[in-house]
N, CA, C and O of each residue as an XYZ file, in Angstrom:
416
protein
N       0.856     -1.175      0.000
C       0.000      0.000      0.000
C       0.892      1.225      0.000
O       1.873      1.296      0.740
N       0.453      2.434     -1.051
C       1.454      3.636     -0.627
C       0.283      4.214      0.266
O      -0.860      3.782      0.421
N       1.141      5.732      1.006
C       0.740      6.373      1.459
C       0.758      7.879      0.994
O       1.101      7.856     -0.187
N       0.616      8.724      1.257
C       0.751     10.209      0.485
C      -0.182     10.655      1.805
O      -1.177     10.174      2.346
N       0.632     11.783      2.029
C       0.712     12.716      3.578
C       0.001     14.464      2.998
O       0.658     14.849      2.031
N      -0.630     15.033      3.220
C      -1.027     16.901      2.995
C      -1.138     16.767      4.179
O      -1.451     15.642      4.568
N      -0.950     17.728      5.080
C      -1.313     18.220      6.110
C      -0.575     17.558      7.169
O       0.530     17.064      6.950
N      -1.405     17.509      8.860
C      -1.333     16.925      9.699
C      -1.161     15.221      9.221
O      -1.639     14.986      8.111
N      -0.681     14.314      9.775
C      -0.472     12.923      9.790
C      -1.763     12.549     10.548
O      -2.146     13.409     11.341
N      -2.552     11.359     10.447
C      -3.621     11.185     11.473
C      -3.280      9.379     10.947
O      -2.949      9.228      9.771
N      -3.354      8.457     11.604
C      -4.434      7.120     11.312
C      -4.900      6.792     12.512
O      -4.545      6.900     13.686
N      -5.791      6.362     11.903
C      -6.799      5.745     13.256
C      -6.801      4.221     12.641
O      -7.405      3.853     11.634
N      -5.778      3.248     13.704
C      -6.152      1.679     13.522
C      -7.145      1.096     13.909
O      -7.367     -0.109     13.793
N      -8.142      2.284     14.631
C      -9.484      1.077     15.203
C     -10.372      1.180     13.479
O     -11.519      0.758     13.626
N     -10.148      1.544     12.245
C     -11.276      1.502     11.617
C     -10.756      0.788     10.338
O     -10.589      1.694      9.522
N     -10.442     -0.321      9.807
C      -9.857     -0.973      8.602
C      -9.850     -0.198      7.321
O     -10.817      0.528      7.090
N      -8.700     -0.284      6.322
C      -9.236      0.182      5.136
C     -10.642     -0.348      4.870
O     -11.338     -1.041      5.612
N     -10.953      0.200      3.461
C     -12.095      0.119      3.117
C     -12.162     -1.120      2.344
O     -13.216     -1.643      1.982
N     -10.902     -1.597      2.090
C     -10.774     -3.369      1.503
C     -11.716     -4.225      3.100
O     -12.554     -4.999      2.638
N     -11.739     -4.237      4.223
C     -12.172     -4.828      5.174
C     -11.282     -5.751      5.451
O     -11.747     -6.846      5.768
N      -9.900     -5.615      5.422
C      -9.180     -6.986      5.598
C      -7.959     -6.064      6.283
O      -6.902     -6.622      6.577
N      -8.080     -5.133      6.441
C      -7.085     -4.742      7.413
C      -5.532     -4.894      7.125
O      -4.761     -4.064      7.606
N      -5.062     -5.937      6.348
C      -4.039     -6.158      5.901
C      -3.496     -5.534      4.950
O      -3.945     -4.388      4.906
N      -2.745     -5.734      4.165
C      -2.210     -5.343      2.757
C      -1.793     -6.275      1.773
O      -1.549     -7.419      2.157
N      -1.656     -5.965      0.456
C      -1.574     -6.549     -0.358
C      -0.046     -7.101     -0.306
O       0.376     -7.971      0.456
N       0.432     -6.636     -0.953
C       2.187     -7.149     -1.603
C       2.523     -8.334     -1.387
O       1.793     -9.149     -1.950
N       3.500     -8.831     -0.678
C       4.055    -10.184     -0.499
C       3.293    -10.834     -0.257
O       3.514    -11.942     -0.744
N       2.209    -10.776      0.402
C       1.792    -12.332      0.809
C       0.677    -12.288     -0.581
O      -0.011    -13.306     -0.659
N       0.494    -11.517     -1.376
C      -0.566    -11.316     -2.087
C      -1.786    -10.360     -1.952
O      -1.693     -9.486     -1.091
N      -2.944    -10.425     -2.720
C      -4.278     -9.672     -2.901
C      -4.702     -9.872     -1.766
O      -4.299    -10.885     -1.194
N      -5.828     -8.808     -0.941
C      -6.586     -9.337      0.070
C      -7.692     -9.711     -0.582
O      -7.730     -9.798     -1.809
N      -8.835    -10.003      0.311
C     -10.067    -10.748     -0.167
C     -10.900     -9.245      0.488
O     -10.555     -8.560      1.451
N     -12.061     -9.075     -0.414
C     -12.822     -7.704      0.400
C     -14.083     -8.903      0.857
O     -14.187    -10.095      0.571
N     -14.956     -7.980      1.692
C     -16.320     -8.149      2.052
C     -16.075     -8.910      3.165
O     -17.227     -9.112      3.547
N     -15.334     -9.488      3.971
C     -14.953    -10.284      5.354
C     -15.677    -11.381      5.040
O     -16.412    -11.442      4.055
N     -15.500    -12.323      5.888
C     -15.845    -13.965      6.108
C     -15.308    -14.661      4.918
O     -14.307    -14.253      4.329
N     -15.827    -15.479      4.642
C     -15.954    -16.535      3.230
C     -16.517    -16.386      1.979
O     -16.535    -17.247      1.099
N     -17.137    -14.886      1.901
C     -17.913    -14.300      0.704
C     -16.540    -13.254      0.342
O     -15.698    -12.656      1.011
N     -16.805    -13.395     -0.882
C     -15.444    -12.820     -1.574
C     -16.013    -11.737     -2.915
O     -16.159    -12.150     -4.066
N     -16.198    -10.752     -2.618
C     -16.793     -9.989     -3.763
C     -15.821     -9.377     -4.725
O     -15.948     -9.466     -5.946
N     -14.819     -8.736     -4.102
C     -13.170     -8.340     -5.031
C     -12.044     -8.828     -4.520
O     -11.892     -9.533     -3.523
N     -11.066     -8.295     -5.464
C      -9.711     -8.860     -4.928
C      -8.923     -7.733     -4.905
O      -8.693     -7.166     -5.974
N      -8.379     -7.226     -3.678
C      -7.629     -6.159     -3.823
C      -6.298     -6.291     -4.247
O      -5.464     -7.022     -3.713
N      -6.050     -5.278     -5.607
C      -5.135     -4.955     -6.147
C      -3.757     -4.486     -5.927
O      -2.644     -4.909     -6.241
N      -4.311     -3.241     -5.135
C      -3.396     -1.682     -5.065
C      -4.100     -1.132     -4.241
O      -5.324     -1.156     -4.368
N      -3.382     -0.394     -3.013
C      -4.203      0.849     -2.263
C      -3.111      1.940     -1.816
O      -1.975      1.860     -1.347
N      -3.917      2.937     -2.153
C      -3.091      4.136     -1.691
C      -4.557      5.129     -0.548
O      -5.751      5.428     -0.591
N      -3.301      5.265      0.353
C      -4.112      5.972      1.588
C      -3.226      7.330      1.588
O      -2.015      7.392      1.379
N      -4.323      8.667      1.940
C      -3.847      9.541      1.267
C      -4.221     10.705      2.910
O      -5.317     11.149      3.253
N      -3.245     10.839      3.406
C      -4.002     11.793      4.986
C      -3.974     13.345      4.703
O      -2.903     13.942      4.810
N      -5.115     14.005      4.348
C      -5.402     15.108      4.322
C      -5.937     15.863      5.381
O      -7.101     15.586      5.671
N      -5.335     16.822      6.087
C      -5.930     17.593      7.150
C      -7.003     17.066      7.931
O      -6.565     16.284      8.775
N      -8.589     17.235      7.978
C      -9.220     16.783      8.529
C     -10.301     14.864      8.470
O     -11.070     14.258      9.216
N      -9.505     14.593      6.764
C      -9.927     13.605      6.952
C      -8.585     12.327      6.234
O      -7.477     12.728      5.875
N      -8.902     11.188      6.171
C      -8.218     10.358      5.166
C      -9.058      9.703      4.482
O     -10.104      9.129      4.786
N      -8.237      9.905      3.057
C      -8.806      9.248      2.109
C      -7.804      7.468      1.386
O      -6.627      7.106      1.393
N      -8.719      7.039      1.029
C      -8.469      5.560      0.887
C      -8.717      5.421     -0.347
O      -9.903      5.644     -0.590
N      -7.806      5.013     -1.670
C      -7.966      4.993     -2.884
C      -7.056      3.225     -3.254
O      -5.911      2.778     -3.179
N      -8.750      2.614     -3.752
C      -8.278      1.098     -3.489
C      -8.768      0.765     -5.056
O      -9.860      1.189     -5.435
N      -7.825     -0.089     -6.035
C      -7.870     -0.502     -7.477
C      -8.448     -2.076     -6.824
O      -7.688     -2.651     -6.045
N      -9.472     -2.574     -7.087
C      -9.984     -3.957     -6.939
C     -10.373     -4.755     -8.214
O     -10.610     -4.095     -9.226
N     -10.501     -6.691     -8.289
C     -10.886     -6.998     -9.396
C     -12.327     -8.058     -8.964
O     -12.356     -8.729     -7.933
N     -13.083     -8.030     -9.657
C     -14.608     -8.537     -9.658
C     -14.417     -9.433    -10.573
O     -13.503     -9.243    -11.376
N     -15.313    -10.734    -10.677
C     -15.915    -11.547    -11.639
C     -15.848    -10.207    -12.856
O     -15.061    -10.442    -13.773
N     -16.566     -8.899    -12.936
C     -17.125     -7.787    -13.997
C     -15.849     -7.255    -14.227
O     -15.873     -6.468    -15.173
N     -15.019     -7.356    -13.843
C     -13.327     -6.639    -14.118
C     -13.089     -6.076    -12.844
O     -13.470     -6.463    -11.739
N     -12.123     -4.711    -13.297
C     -11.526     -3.804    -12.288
C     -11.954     -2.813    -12.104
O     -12.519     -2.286    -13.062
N     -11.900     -2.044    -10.751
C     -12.547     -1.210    -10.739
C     -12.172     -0.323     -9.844
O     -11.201     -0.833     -9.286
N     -12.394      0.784     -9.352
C     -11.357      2.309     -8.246
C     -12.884      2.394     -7.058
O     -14.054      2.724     -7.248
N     -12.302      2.030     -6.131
C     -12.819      2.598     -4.784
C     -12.411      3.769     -4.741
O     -11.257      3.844     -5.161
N     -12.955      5.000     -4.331
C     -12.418      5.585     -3.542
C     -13.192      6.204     -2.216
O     -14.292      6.735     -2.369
N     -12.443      6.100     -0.622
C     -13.336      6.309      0.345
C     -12.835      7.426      0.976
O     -11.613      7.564      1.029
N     -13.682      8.375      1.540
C     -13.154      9.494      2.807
C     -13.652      9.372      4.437
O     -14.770      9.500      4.936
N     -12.425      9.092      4.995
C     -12.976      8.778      6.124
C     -13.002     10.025      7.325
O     -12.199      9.634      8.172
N     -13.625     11.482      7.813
C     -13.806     12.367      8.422
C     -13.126     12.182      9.845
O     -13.453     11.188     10.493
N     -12.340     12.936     10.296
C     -11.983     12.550     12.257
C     -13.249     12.293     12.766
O     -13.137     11.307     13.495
N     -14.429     12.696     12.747
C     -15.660     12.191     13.292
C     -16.504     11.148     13.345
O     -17.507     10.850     13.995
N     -15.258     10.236     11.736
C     -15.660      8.657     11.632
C     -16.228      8.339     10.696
O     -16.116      7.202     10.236
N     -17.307      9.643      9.944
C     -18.054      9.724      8.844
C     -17.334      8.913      7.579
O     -16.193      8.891      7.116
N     -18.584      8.265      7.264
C     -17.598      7.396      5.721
C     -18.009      7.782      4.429
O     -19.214      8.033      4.465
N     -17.689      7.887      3.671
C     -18.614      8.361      2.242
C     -17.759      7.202      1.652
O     -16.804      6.749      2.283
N     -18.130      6.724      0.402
C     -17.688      5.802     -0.902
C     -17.889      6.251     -2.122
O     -19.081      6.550     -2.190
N     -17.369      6.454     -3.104
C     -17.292      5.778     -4.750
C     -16.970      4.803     -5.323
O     -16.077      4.150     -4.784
N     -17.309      4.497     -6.101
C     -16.885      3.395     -6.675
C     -17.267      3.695     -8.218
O     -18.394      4.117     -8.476
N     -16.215      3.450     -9.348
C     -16.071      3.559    -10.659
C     -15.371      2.407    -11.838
O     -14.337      1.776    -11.615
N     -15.879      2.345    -12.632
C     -15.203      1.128    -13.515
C     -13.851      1.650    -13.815
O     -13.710      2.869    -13.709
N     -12.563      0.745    -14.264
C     -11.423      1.063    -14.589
C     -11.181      1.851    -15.784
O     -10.274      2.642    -16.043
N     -12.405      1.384    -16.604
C     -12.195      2.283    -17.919
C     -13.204      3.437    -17.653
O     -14.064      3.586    -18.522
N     -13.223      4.094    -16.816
C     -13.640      5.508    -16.759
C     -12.376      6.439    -16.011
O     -12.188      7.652    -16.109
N     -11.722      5.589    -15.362
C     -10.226      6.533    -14.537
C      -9.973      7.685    -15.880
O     -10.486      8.721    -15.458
N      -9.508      7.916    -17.060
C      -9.287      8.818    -17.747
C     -10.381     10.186    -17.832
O     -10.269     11.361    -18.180
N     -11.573      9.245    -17.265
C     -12.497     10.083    -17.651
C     -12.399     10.799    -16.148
O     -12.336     12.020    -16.290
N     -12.373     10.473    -15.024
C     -12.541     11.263    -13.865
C     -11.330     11.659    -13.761
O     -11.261     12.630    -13.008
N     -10.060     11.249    -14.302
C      -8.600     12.190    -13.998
C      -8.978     13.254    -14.654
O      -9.277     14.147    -13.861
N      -9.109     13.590    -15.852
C      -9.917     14.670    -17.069
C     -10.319     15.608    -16.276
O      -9.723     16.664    -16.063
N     -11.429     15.229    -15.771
C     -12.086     16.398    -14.781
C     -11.738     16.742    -13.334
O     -12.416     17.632    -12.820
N     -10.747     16.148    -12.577
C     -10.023     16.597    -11.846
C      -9.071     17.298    -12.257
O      -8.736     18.314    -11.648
N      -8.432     16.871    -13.416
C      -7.526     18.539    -13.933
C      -8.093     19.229    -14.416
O      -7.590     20.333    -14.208
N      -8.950     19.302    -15.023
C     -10.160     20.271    -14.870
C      -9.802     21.502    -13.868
O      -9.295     22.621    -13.787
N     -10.386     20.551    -13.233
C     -11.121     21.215    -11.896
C      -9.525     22.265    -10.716
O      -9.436     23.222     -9.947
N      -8.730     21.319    -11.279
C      -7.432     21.852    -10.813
C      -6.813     23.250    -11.433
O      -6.010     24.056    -10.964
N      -7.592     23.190    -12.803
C      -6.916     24.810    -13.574
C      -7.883     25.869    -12.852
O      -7.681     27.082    -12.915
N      -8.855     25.340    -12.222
C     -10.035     26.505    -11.633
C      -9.476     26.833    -10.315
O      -9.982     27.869     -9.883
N      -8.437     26.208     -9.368
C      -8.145     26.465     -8.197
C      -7.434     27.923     -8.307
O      -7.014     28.483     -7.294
């Protein structure tokens, strides 16, 4: 898993990535998402990203349907929000984040 730091540093280990397996990928391999014996993706790649008041969790997973981009924000107050997007749209949402980056 990488990490990428803005701001203050924060993790909080009481709350798992958003893979649910708490672990990481690399050497030992993919994790399994959805906990128990039900297996809905296979995690790929995750990058956790700590921005000032919250962290964000940006996880590449693969489905029976292909691959696909989590991305989660988790608030100091615990609050969770999700996305989730097919792999062949990443060009299309990088696009409009630089976009959105010439307007800053």
């Amino acid at each position: 898993m990488s990490e990428l730091t803005g701001g203050a540093q924060h993790h909080d280990d009481s709350m798992p990535s958003p893979s649910h397996g708490g672990g990481h990928g690399g050497p030992r391999g993919p994790r399994q998402g959805g906990g128990g014996n039900r297996s809905f993706a296979d995690d790929l790649h995750s990058v956790t990203i700590h921005a000032r008041q919250r962290t964000f969790y940006i996880d590449l997973k693969q489905s029976g349907n292909g691959k696909f981009l989590k991305i989660s924000e988790k608030s100091r107050g615990g609050q969770k929000t999700t996305i989730m997007f097919d792999s062949e749209d990443l060009d299309k949402m990088i696009e409009a984040l630089t976009e959105m980056k010439t307007r800053l």
